[in-house]
C-alpha positions in Angstrom: 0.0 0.0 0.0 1.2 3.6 -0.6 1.0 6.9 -0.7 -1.3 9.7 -2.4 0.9 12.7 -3.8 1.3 15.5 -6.4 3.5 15.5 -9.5 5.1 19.2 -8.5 6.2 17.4 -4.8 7.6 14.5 -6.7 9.4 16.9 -9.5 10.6 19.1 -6.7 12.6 16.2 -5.5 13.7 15.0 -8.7 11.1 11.5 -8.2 12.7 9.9 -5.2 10.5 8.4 -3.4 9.7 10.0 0.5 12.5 7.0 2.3 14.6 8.0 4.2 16.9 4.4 3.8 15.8 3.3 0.0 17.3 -0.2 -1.1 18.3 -0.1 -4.9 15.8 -1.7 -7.2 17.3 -4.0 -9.6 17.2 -2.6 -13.1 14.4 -3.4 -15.2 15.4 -5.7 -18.7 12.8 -5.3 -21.6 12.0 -7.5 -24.1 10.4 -6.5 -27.7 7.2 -8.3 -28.0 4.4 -8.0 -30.0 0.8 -7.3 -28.9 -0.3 -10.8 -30.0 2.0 -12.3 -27.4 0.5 -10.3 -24.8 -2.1 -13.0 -23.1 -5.7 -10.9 -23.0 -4.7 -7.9 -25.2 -7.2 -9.1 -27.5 -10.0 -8.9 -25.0 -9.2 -6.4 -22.5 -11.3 -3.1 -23.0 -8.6 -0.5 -23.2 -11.5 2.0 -24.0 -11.8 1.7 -20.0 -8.5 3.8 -19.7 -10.1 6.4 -21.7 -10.9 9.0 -18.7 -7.7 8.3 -17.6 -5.6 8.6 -20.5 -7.1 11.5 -21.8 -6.7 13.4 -18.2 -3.0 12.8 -18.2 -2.4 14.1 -22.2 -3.9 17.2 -21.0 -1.8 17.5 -17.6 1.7 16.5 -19.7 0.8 19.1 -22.0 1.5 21.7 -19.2 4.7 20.7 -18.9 7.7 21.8 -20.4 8.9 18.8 -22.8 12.0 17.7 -21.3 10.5 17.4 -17.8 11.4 14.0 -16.1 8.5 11.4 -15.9 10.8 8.4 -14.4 12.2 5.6 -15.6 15.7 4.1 -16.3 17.6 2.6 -19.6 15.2 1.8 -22.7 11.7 3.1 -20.3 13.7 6.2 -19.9 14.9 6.9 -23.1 11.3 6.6 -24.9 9.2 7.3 -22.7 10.8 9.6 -19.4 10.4 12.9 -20.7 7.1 14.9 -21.1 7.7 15.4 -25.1 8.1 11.9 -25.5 4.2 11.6 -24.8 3.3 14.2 -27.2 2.5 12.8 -30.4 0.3 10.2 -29.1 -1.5 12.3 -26.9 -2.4 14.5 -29.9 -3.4 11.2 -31.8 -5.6 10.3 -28.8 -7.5 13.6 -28.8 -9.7 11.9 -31.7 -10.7 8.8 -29.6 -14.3 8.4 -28.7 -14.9 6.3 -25.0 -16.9 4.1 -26.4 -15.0 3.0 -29.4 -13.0 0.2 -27.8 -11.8 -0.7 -31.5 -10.7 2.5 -32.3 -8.5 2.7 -28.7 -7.1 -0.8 -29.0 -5.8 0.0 -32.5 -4.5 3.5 -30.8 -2.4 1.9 -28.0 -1.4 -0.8 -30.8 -0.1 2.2 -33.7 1.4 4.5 -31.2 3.3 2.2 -28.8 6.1 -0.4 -28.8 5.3 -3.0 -25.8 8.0 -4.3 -23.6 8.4 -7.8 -21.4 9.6 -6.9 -18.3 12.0 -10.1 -17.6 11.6 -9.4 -13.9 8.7 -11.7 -12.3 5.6 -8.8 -11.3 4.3 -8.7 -7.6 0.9 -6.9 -7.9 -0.7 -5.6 -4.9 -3.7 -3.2 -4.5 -4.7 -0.2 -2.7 -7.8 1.9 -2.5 -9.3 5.1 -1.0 -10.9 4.5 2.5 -14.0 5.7 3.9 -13.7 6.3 7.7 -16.2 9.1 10.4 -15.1 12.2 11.3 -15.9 15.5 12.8 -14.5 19.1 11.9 -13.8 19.5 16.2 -13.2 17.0 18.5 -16.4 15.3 20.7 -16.8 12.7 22.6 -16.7 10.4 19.7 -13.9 11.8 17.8 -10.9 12.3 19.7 -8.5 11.5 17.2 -6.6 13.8 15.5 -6.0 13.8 11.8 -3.2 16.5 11.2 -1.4 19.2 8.4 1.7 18.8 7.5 3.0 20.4 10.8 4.9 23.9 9.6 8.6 22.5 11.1 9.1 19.7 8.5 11.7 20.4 6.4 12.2 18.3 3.2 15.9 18.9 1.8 16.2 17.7 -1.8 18.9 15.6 -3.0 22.1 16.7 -4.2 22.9 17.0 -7.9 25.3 14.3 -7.8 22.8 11.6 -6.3 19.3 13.1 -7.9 17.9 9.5 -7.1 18.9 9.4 -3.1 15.7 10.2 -1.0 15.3 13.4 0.0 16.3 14.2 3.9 13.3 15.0 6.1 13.3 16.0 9.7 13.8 19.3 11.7 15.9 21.9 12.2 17.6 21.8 15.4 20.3 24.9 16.1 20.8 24.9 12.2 21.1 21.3 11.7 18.3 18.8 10.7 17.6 16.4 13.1 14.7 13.5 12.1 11.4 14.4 12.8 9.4 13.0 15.7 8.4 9.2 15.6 4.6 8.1 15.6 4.5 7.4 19.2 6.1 11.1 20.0 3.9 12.9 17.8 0.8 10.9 19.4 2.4 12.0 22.7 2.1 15.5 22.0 5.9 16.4 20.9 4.7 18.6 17.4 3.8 21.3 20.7 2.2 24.3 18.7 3.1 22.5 15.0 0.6 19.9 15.3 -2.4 21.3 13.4 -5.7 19.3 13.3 -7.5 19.5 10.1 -10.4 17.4 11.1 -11.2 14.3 14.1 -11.6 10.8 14.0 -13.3 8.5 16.2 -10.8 5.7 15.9 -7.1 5.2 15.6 -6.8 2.0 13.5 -9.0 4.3 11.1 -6.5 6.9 10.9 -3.9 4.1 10.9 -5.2 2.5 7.5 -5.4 6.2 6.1 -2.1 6.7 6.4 -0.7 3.9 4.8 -3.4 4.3 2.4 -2.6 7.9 2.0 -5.8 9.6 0.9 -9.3 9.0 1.7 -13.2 10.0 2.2 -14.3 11.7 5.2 -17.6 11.6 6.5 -18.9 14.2 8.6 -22.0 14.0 11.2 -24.2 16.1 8.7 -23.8 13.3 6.0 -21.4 15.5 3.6 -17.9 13.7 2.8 -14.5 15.8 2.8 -11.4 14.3 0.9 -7.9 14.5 2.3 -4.5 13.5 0.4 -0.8 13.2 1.3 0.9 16.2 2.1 3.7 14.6 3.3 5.6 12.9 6.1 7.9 12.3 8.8 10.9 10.5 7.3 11.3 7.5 9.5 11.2 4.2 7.8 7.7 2.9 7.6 7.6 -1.0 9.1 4.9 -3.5 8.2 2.9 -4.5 10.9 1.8 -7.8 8.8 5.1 -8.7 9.1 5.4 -8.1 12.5 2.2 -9.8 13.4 3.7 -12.3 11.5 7.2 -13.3 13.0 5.7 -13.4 16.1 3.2 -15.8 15.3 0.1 -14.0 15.5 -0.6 -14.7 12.2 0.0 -17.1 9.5 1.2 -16.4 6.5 -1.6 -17.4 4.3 -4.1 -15.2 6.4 -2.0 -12.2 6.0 -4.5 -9.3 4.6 -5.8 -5.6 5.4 -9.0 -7.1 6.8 -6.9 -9.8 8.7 -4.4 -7.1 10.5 -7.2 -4.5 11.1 -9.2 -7.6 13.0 -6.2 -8.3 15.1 -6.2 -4.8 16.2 -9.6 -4.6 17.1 -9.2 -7.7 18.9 -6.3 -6.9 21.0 -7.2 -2.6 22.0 -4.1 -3.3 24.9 -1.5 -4.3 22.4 -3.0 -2.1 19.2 -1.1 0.8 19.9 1.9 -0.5 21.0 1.8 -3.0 18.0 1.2 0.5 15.4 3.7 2.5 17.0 6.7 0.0 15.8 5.7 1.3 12.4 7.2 5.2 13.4 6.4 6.5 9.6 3.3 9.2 9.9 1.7 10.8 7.1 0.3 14.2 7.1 -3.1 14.6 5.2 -4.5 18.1 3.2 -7.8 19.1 2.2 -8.6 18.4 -0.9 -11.9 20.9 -1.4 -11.3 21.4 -5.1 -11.6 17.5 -6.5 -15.0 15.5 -7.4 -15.9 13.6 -4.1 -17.2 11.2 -7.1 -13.8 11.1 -9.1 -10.9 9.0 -8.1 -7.9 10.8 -5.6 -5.0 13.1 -7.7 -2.3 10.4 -7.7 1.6 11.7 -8.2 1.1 12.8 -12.0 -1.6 14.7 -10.8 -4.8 13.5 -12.1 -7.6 11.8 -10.5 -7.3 7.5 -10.6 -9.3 5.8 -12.5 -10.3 2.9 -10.4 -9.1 -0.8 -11.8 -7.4 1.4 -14.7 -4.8 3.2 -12.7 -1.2 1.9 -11.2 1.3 2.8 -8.7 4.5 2.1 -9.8 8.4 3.5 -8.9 9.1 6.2 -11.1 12.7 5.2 -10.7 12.0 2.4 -13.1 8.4 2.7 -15.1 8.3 6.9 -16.0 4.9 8.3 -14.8 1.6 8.1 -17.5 3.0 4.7 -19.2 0.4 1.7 -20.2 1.2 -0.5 -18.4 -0.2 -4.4 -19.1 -0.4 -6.8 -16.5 -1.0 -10.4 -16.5 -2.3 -11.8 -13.2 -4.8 -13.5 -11.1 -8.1 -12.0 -9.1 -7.5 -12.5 -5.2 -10.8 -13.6 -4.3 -11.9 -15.6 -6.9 -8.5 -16.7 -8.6 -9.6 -15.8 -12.2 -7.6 -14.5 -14.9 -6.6 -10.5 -14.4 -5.6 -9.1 -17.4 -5.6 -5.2 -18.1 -4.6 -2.1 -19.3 -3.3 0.5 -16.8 -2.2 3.4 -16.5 1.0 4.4 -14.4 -0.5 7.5 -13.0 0.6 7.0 -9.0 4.0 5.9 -6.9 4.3 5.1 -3.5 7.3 5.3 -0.8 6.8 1.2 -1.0 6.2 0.5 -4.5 10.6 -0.3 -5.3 11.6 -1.9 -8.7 10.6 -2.2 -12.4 8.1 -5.5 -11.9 6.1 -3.8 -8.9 2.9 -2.6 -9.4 0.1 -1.6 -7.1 -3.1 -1.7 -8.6 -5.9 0.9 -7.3 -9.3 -0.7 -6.8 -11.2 2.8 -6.1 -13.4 3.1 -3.1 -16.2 0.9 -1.1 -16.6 -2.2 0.7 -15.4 -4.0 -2.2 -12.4 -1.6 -3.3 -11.4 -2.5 0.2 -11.6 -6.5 0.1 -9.7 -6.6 -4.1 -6.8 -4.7 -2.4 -6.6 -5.5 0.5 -6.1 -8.8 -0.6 -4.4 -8.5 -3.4 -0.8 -9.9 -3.4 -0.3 -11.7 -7.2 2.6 -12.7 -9.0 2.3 -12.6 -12.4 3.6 -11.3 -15.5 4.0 -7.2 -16.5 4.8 -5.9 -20.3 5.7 -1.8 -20.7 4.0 0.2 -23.6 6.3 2.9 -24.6 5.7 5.7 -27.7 7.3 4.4 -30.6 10.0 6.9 -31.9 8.4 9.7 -33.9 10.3 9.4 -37.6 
């Protein structure tokens, strides 16, 4: 799962992710194929990408043509500047939505697809629903803050442009790192901490943060959204993981649903249990978006849910199709689709990893927080203009 952000935050630090300790991805290796070895080309609706794909022509088309998208070797020499985007985007102003002929023969004229030879680990994330209160009550006393006005976010140096950015504080003119979960839960932001809005539970804020945007709903029935605006720079630590080494849970039962049920079972060891995981995000309002339209991902367009991906822009640039080849959690079936690399996340690392967002409800929430696939993933990069 991973984290909501903005395409000028992710240009400003030259797209490395928000780690404080990254681990080098390996490098991606492409293989040429043809669309006709791609398994389910033939039936996937790529007209679903539509929305999508015609939301992030018109945001690249802002940009100046040599800005950086992402992506390393062959992904970055075709496809990881904005220019490199143009022409098909100008071809793809003539698609109609419903035409799913007439898109399929689009992605197939304009693009070159790629094998990644790397095996793909899909997982899923979506946009959570949780209650919430514009002032604290008696039933929502927990916090959900701004990004707290002492954060300081250095950029990397020239030299490195893909080391993570350094985040923390400054302390007599040096940066120190930023307060842990448990110390900022304790009260250490002092006069920092800002509350944008209350919660009633903390596993609910919990599972916002790692899900890093998300619906609020107030008492009068209206919803606000909130999205990343940032966070503390430690290292964020599974709690699945934890859960599972010390047997608390076994391996095959490891899900979202399965760790949040844990919690709620065990209120004496929840907090304890969540504070191990010292990463916390800081949330904005979003008051300008469609409380029907997907959350702005990193390229700065709403998601399209099922259609849009999180990948690492180190590896995959940002707005590539990407295919993927893979099975449904719950029922096991085939899933093979179009997507569109529109997101990244602090935990998304290497060329074959791709986190797929489901959108929002109850069922958003079982598809990813289940979904943990191996499979297969092929790149679609513009084909050189001649």
């Amino acid at each position: 799962m991973r984290k909501l952000g903005s395409l000028t935050a992710l240009l400003a630090v030259t797209l490395a992710g928000c780690v404080s300790q990254p681990v080098a991805p390996p490098t991606a290796v492409l293989e040429t194929v043809g669309f006709e070895q791609i398994p389910g080309w033939t039936t996937d609706r790529q007209n679903d990408t539509f929305t999508g794909l015609r939301a992030e022509c018109r945001r690249l088309a802002t940009l100046p043509a040599d800005t950086g998208l992402g992506g390393e070797g062959m992904a970055s020499t075709y496809g990881g500047k904005a220019g490199h985007w143009s022409a098909a985007c100008i071809a793809a102003a003539s698609l109609k939505a419903d035409d799913a002929e007439g898109v399929r023969h689009f992605y197939e004229t304009w693009f070159q697809p790629y094998q990644l030879s790397t095996a793909g680990l899909f997982t899923g994330y979506y946009e959570p629903e949780v209650q919430g209160a514009l002032s604290p009550d008696a039933a929502h006393t927990v916090p959900l803050y701004a990004r707290p006005s002492d954060l300081v976010q250095l950029s990397p140096p020239p030299e490195d442009p893909k080391a993570a950015p350094r985040v923390g504080r400054m302390v007599g003119g040096t940066l120190q790192p930023y307060f842990s979960r448990a110390e900022i839960e304790a009260g250490a932001m002092g006069s920092a901490a800002k509350p944008l809005l209350w919660l009633h539970d903390p596993v609910e804020l919990f599972f916002l943060q790692i899900q890093g945007a998300g619906r609020v709903r107030l008492p009068d029935g209206t919803v606000t959204r909130v999205g990343y605006d940032g966070k503390n720079g430690r290292d964020y630590t599974p709690i699945g993981r934890l859960l599972l080494q010390r047997n608390a849970l076994a391996a095959q039962d490891i899900s979202m649903q399965s760790i949040r049920a844990w919690l709620e079972a065990h209120p004496a060891d929840a907090k304890g249990l969540m504070d191990e995981n010292e990463d916390y995000v800081f949330f904005r309002i979003l008051a300008d978006t469609d409380v029907l339209a997907g959350p702005p991902g990193a390229l700065g367009v709403n998601l399209v849910a099922g259609r849009s991906a999180a990948v690492d822009p180190h590896a995959i640039p940002l707005g590539a199709p990407i295919f993927v080849d893979t099975t449904d959690p719950i029922t096991g079936a085939p899933l093979r689709r179009l997507l569109l690399a529109q997101d990244s996340g602090t935990d998304i690392k290497g060329p074959a990893r791709t986190d797929i967002f489901f959108g929002f409800g109850a069922w958003a929430e079982q598809e990813a927080g289940r979904m943990h696939q191996t499979g297969t993933e092929y790149l679609l990069l513009p084909r050189p203009v001649r």
